[in-house]
N, C-alpha and C positions, 0 to 999 in steps of 0.2 A: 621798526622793521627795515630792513635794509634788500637791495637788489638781489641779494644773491640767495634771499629769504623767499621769492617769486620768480625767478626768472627760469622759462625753458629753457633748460640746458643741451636740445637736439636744436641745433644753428642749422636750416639750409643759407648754406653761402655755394659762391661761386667764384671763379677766377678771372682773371684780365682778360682772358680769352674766348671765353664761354660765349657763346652767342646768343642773340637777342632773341631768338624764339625759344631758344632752351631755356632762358628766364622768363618768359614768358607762360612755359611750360608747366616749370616749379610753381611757378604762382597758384597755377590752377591749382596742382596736384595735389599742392601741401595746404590750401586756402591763407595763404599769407598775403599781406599788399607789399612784403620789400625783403632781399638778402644783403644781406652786406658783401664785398666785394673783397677777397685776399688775394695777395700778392704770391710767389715762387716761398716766399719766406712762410705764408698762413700770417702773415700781417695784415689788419683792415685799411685798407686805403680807399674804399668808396663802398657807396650803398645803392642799390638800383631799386625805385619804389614804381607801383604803379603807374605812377603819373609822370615818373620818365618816359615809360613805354607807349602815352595815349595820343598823343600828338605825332602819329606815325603816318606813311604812307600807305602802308597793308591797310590801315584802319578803315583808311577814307577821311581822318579825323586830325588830318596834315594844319596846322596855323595857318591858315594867308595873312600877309602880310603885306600890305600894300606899298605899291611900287618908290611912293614917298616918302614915308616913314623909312624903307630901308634905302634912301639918299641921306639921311642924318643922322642915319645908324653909325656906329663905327667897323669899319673893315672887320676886327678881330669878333666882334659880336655876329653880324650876320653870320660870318664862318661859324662860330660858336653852335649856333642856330640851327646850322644845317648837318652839323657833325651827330647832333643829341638828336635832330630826327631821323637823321640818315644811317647813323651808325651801325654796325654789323654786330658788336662787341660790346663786352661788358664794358670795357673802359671807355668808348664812345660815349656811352651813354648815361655811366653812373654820375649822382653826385660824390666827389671828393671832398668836400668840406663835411665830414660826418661826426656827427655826434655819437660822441660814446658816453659812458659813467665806468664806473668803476663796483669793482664785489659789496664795498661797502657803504654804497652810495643810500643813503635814508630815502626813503620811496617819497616824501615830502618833494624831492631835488629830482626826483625823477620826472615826476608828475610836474613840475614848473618848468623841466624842458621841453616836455612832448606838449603842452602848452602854449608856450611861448615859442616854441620853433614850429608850433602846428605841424606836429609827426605823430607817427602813429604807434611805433615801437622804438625803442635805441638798444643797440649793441653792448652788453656789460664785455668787459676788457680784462685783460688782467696784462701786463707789457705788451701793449697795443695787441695780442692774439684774443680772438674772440672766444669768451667761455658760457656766454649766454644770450639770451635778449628778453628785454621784457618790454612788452606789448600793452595796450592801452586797458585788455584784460587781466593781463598776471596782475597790474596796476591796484584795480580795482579790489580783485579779491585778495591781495593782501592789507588793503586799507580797509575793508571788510572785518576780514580775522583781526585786526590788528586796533579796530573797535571794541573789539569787547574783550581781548587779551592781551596780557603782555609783551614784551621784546622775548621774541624766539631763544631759546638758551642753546648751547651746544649742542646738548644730547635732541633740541628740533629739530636742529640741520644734518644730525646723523641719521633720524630717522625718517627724514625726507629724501636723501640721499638713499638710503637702505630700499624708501618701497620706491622710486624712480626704477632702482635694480628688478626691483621685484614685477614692475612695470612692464620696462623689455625684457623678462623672462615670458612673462604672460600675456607677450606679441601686442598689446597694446600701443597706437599709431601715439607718444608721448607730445606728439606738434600739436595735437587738436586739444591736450587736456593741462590742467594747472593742478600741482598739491602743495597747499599752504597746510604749516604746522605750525601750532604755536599752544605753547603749555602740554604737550601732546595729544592735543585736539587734532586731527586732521582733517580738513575742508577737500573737497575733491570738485573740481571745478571743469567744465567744459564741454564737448559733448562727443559720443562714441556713434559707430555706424551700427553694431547689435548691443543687443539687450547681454547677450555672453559677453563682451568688453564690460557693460557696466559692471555686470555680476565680478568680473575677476581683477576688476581695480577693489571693489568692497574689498573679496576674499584677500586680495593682496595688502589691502589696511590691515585689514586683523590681524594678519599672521606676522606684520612686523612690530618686530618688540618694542617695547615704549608706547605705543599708543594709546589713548587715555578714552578716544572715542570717535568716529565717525563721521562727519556730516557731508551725505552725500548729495552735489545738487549737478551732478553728469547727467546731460541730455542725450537722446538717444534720435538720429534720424529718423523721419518716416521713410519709409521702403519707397516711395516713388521721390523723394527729393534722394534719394540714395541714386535711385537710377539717371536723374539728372544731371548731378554732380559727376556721377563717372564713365557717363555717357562717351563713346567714343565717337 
């Protein structure tokens, strides 16, 4: 299986410009830990993850760093320091050096980046523009599906494409859920806020052509972690 066999294809990103509480904002909103960062062109040029944002002075949860340590610091570092905790903006704040893959990257090559760069999701790419991301979940449940079935053939990737459509037809929030297809088997993966989202991702399996059969393992929140979560 390959990246683009798992990957959500609704990307919250953001711009050079965007401000640090409105990323901070998305995060909540969307439950994600990081967006990737485009430029004027929709080129990825950095990624801003939670752990940019923790080390802040809003926090309370500012680094001290002691008065001697920053004597053998070097000039450009300390500055560095204070720019990623002080910053206002995305570009302040993002890391630049981002890791991406590519459409058809084998989830094997995924999973040994997020790995060994200790991340949590990477940005799939296609000429540096972002067309997806796959997360340490799409991850999983494609090595899942991908245990007991074959390499997804064409006619998978059109008919996960097809019920995606079918998806946001049927107002389903596409960030919180994953659909792997493979033999046209379709797995549905992740969790919805009512019992009517779960019911009209099933309905929306079925009614797309090719399907061979169902497994549905979407969770649905309880009503009071509902009011939690979007607690104003």
């Amino acid at each position: 299986m390959q990246a683009k066999d798992v990957m959500s294809t609704d990307v919250v990103t953001v711009g050079l410009e965007t401000s640090v509480r409105d990323i901070a904002r998305r995060l909540v909103e969307h439950r994600i830990s990081a967006v990737p960062v485009l430029d004027r062109d929709d080129l990825v040029v950095g990624i801003v993850s939670e752990g940019d944002l923790i080390r802040r002075p809003e926090t309370g949860a500012e680094r001290q760093i002691s008065w001697w340590l920053r004597l053998f610091a070097e000039p450009a570092e300390n500055a560095r320091d204070y720019v990623k905790s002080h910053g206002l903006k995305a570009e302040d704040v993002m890391t630049g050096d981002v890791i991406t893959v590519s459409e058809d990257a084998p989830l094997e090559e995924v999973a040994t980046l997020l790995e060994r760069h200790r991340i949590k999701r990477v940005p799939v790419v296609r000429d540096r523009k972002v067309v997806g991301i796959v997360s340490r979940a799409n991850l999983l449940h494609g090595l899942v599906a991908g245990a007991v079935a074959s390499a997804p053939t064409t006619n998978d990737r059109e008919i996960r494409e097809a019920l995606h459509g079918a998806l946001a037809e049927a107002g389903v929030r596409k960030e919180f859920v994953s659909v792997v297809v493979c033999d046209g088997v379709v797995q549905l993966w992740g969790v919805v806020e009512t019992g009517a989202e779960k019911s009209a991702m099933r309905v929306a399996a079925e009614n797309t052509p090719g399907v061979k059969r169902i497994e549905d393992h979407v969770g649905v929140l309880p009503g009071t972690l509902r009011a939690v979560l979007w607690a104003e």
